[in-house]
C-alpha positions in Angstrom: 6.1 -0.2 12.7 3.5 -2.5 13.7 0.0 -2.3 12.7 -2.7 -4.5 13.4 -6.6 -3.2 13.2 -8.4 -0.6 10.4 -6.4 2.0 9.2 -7.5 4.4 6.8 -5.2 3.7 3.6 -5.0 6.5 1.2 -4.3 5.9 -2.4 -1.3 8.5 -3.4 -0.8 7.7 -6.9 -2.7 5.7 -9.9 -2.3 1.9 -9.4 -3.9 -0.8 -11.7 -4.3 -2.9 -8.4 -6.5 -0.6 -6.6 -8.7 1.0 -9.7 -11.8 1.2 -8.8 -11.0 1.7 -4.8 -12.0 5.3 -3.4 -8.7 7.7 -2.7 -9.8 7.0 0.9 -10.8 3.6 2.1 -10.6 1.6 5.6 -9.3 -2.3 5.7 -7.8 -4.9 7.5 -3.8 -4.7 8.4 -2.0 -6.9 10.7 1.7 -6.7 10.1 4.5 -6.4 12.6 7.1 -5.3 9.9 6.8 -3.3 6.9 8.4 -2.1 3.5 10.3 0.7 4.2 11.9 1.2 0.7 10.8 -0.1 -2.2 13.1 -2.0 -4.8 13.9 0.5 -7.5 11.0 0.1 -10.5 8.8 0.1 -7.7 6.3 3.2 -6.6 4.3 3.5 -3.8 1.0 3.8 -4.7 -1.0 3.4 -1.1 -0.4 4.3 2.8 -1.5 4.6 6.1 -0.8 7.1 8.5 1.8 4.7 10.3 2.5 2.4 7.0 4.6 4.4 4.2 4.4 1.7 2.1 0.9 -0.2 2.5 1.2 -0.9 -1.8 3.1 -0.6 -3.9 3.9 -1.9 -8.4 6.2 -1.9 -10.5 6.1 0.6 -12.8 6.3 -1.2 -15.9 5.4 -5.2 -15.3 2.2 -6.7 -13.3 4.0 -6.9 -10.1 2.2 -5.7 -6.7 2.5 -5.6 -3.0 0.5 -5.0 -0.5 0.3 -4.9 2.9 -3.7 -4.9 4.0 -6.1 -7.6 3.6 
């Protein structure tokens, strides 16, 4: 789905990438296409209300996604 202005993103589970970051926290998106599944060794580890997938790591190597600036 596209997104394009501030969405709150909302940390769902622990992520070395976004330590530090508040469970909560408004940024920058602009994105006309979106993960919808991660690869398997992946995990979701941040959304948005229309986003699923807004980051996302691998669970064992330092590999990350993301999808807001």
């Amino acid at each position: 789905m596209p997104e394009l202005g501030w969405p709150q993103i909302d940390n769902v589970s622990p992520s070395e990438l976004c330590q530090g970051l508040p469970d909560t926290f408004v940024s920058f998106s602009s994105h006309l296409e979106e993960v919808v599944k991660v690869p398997p060794g992946f995990t979701v580890t941040a959304r948005s209300e229309d986003c699923g997938s807004q980051g996302f790591e691998h669970v064992h190597l330092p590999i990350f996604g993301v999808q807001f600036h």
